[in-house]
C-alpha positions in Angstrom: -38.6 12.3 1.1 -41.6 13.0 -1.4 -44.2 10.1 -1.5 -43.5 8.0 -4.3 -45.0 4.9 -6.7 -43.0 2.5 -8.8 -44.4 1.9 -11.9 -43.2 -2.0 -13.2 -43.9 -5.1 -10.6 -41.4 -7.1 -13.0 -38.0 -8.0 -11.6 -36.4 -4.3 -12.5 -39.2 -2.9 -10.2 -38.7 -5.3 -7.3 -35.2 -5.3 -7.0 -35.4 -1.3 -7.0 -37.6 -1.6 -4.5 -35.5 -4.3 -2.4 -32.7 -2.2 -2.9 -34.4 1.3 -1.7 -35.8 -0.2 1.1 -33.2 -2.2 2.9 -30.2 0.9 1.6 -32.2 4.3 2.4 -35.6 3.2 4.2 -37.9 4.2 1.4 -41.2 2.5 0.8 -43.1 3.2 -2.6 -46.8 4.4 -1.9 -47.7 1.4 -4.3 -46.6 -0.2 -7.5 -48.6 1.0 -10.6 -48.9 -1.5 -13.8 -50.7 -0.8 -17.1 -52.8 -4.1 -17.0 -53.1 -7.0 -14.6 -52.6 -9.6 -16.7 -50.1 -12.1 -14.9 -49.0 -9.0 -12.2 -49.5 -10.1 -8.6 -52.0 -8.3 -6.2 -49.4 -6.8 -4.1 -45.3 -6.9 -3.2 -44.3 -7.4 0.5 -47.3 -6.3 1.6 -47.7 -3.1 -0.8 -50.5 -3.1 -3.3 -50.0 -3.4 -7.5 -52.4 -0.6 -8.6 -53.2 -0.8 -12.3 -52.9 3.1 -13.5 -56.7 3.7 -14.7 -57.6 2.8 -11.1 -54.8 5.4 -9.4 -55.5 8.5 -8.5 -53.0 10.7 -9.8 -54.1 14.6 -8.1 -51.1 14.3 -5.7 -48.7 16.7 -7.7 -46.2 15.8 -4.7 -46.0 12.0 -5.9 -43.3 10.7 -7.7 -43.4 8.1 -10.1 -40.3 6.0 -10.7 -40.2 4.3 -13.6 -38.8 0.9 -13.1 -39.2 -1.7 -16.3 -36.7 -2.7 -18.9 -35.4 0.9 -20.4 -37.1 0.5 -24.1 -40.5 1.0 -22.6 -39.8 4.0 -21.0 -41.1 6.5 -23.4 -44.3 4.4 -23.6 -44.7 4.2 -19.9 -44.5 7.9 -20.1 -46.7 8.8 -22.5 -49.4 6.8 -20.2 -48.7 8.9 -17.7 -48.9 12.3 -19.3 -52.2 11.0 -20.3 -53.1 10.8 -16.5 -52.0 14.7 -15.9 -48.6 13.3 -14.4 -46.2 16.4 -15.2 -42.9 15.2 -16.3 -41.2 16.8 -13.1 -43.0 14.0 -11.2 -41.8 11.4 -13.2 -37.9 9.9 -12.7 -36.6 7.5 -14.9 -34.8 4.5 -13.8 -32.3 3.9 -16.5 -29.1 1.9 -16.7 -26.9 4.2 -14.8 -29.3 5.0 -11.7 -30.7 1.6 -11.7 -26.9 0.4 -11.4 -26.1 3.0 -8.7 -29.0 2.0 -6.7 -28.1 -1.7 -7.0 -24.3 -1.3 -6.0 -25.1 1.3 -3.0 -27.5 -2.2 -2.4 -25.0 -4.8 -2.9 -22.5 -2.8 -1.4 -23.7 -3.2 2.5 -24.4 -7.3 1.4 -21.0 -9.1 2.8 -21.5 -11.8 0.1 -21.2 -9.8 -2.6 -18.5 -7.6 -3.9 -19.1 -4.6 -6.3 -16.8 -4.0 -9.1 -16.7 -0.4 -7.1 -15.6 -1.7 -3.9 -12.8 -4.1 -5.9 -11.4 -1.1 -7.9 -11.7 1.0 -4.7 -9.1 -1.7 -2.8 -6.0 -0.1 -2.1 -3.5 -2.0 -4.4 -0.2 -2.2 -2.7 2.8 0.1 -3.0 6.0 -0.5 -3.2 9.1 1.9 -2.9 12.2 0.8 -3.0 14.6 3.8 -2.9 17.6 4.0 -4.7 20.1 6.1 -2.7 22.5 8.8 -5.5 25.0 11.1 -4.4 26.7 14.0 -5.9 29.7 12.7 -5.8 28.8 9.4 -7.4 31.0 8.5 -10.1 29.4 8.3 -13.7 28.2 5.1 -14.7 29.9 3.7 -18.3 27.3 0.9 -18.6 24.1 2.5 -17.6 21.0 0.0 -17.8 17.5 0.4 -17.4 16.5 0.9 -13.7 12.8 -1.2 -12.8 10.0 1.7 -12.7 9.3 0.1 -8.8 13.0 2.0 -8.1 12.7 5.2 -6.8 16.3 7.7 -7.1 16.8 9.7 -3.6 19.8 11.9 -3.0 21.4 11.4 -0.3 24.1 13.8 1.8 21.6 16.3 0.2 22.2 18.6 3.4 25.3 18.4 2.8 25.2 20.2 -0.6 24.3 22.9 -2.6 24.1 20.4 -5.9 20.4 19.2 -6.7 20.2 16.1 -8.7 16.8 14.5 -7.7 13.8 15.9 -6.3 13.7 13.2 -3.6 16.4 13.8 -0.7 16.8 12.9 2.0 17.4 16.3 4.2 13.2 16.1 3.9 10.9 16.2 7.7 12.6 13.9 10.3 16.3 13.2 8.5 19.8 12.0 9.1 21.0 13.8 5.6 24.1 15.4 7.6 25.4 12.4 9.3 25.6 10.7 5.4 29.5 10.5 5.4 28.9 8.3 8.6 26.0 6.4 7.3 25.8 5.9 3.7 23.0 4.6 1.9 21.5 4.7 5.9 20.3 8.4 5.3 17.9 6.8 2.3 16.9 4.1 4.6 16.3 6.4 7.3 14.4 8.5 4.9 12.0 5.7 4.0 11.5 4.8 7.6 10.1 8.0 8.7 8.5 9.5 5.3 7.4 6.3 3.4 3.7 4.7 4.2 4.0 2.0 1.0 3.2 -1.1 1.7 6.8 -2.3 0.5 9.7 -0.9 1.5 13.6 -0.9 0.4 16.5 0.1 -0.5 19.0 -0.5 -3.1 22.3 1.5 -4.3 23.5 3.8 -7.7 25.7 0.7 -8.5 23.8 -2.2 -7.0 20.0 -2.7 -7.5 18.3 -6.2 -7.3 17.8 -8.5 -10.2 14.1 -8.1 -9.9 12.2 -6.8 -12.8 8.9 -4.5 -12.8 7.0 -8.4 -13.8 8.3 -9.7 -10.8 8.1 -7.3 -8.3 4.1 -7.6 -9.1 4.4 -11.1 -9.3 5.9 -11.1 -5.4 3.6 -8.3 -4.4 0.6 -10.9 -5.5 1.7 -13.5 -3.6 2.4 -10.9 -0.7 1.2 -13.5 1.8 4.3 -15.8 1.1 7.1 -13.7 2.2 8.3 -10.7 4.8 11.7 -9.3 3.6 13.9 -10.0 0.2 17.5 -9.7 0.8 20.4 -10.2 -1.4 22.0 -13.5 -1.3 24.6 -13.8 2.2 27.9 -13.5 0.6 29.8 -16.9 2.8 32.2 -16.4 4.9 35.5 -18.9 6.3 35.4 -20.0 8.6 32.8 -17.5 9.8 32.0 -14.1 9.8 33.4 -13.1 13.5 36.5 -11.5 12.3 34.6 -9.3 8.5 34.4 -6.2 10.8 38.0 -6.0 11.1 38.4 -5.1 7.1 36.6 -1.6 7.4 36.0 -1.0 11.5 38.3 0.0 14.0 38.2 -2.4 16.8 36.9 0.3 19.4 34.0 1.3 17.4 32.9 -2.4 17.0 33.4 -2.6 21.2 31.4 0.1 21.3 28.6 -1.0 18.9 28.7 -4.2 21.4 28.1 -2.2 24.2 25.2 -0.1 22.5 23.6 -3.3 21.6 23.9 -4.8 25.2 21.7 -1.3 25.9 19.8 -1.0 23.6 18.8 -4.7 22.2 20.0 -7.0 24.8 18.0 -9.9 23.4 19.8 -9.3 19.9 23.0 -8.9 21.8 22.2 -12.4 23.5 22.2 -14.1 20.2 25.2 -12.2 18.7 28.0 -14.5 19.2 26.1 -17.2 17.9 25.0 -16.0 14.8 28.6 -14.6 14.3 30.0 -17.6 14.3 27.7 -18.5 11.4 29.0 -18.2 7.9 26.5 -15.5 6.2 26.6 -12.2 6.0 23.9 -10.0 4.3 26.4 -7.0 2.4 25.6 -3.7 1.0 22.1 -2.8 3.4 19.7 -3.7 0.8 16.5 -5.1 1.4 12.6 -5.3 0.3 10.1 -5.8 3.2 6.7 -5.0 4.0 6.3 -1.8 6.3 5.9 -3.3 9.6 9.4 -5.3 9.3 11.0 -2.5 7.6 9.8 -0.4 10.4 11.2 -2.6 13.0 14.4 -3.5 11.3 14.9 0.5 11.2 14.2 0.8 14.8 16.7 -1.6 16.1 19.8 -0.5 13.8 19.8 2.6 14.4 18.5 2.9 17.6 22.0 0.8 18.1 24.3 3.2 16.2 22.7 6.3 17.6 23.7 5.0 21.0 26.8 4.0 19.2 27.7 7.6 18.4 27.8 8.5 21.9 30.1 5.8 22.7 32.7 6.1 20.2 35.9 8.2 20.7 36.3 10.8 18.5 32.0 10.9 18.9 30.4 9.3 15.7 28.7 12.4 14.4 32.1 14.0 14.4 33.8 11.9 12.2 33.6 11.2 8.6 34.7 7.7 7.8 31.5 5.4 6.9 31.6 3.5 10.0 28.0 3.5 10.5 27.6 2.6 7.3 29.7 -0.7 8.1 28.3 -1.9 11.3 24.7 -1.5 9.5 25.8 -4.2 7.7 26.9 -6.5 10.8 23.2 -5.3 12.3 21.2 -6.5 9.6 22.7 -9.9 9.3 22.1 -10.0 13.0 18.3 -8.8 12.9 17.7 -10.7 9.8 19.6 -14.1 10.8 18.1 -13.7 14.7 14.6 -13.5 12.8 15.4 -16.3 10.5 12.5 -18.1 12.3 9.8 -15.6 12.6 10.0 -14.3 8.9 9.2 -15.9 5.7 12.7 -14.7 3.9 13.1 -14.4 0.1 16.5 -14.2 -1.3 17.4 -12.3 -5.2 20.4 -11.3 -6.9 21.5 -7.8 -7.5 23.0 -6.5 -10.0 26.2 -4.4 -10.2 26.3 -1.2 -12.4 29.6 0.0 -13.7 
């Protein structure tokens, strides 16, 4: 670091010279004025020089010029009449007096730089929308929120492209989608999504949340831990909804998987299954770390599931995975009731 002098000992000059001191370690030599007038004798111990008194034969000396930016040229004309070459002399204009000051304010933990504000990480949302080649056309297309994010799913399973996202990407289930549905996307999103938000919705059924909204929830991102889609009610309870799309030994065997694999889920299973709610359709909105952990129990239970079943689950072709996903999340969501702060939305039906 050359040797160097501020000249100015007004409040531009000392809070460059706070600021170089405390951020980089660099003391000025001295600080130079024109005239004493009101200018103190020294600053934290370093002397105020008035110029005619100076000695200016260092040519390795640099002189940063440190008053309000309208007196610069006159500040340097003084010094080009003390044989101060121009390459000696550094201006300290708006821009580097403000980068000096936020590099400053930036280490002070009471202050907050509009840098360091715009530099926060805003929060991301995905909430993917699982599409299939064989999806039948929509008649009343509408709008999808910009928050929404179209994956094709069964994309291994296929020679058709119709989205760049797919879910036959890294770490997939694409080829078990006849099995699992939508479940490939949520898979997907498991493994390939960091967002702060996660979620998934359907090509006919997306939640009645709007782009406003979604912001609006992401603000107040301290209030809640999942959004799910109001529990369709069930009478007298929801023991015996399996029985419309399972076959009874792939439910025993989902009971046995989750006796493995999650016995303190499977210890609150008959009890929440004699409850009346049932969360449909495997949608949700949660932040990462309950996504994450929702996706690690489901299908951690139908993977062991698979190997249970007779014909084996990843030989068949008849959604069943797809089904019990939905029994597992009203049992991870309903055993959770307590520990997460649960939102409940619409959704919205597209035909």
């Amino acid at each position: 670091m050359y040797p160097f002098c501020i000249y100015g000992a007004g409040i531009v000059a000392v809070s460059i010279y706070t600021a170089l001191k405390t951020t980089y370690n660099c003391i000025p030599s001295a600080f130079l004025i024109s005239e004493r007038g009101a200018n103190p004798l020294e600053i934290d111990g370093i002397p105020v020089k008035i110029l005619t008194e100076w000695s200016t034969s260092n040519k390795e000396m640099m002189y940063l010029i440190a008053v309000p930016e309208s007196h610069h040229a006159v500040i340097a004309g003084l010094l080009f009449e003390h044989k101060i070459d121009s390459e000696q002399i550094i201006f300290v204009g708006n821009k580097l007096e403000n980068k000096i000051m936020g590099d400053f304010y930036s280490e002070m933990p009471l202050f907050m730089t509009v840098q360091q504000m715009l530099a926060i990480k805003k929060p991301v949302i995905e909430v993917f929308q699982a599409k299939s080649h064989v999806d039948h056309t929509l008649q009343n297309p509408v709008n999808i929120p910009n928050y929404v994010c179209p994956i094709q799913v069964g994309a291994e399973l296929t020679d058709q492209l119709i989205l760049d996202r797919r879910d036959n990407e890294g770490d997939n289930i694409s080829l078990k989608n006849k099995n699992y549905c939508e479940l490939t996307a949520t898979y997907y999103a498991w493994k390939h999504s960091s967002a702060d938000y996660k979620g998934i919705c359907h090509y006919r059924r997306i939640f009645d949340i709007s782009d406003q909204q979604i912001q609006r929830l992401i603000e107040k991102k301290s209030k809640w831990d999942v959004v799910l889609p109001y529990p369709s009610i069930h009478y007298p309870n929801i023991s015996g909804q399996h029985s419309r799309y399972i076959n009874e030994s792939d439910w025993e065997a989902m009971c046995c998987a989750l006796k493995e694999t999650a016995p303190a889920y499977y210890e609150k299973f008959r009890e929440i299954f004699s409850g009346p709610y049932f969360y449909n359709y495997n949608m949700l909105i949660a932040r990462k770390e309950v996504y994450d952990d929702y996706c690690s129990f489901i299908f951690s239970v139908l993977e062991r599931t698979e190997a249970l079943t007779f014909p084996k689950g990843w030989e068949r072709a008849d959604r069943f995975a797809g089904y019990l996903g939905e029994n597992l999340t009203t049992l991870y969501f309903m055993a959770n009731r307590d520990k997460l702060k649960m939102v409940h939305a619409g959704k919205i039906w597209l035909t």
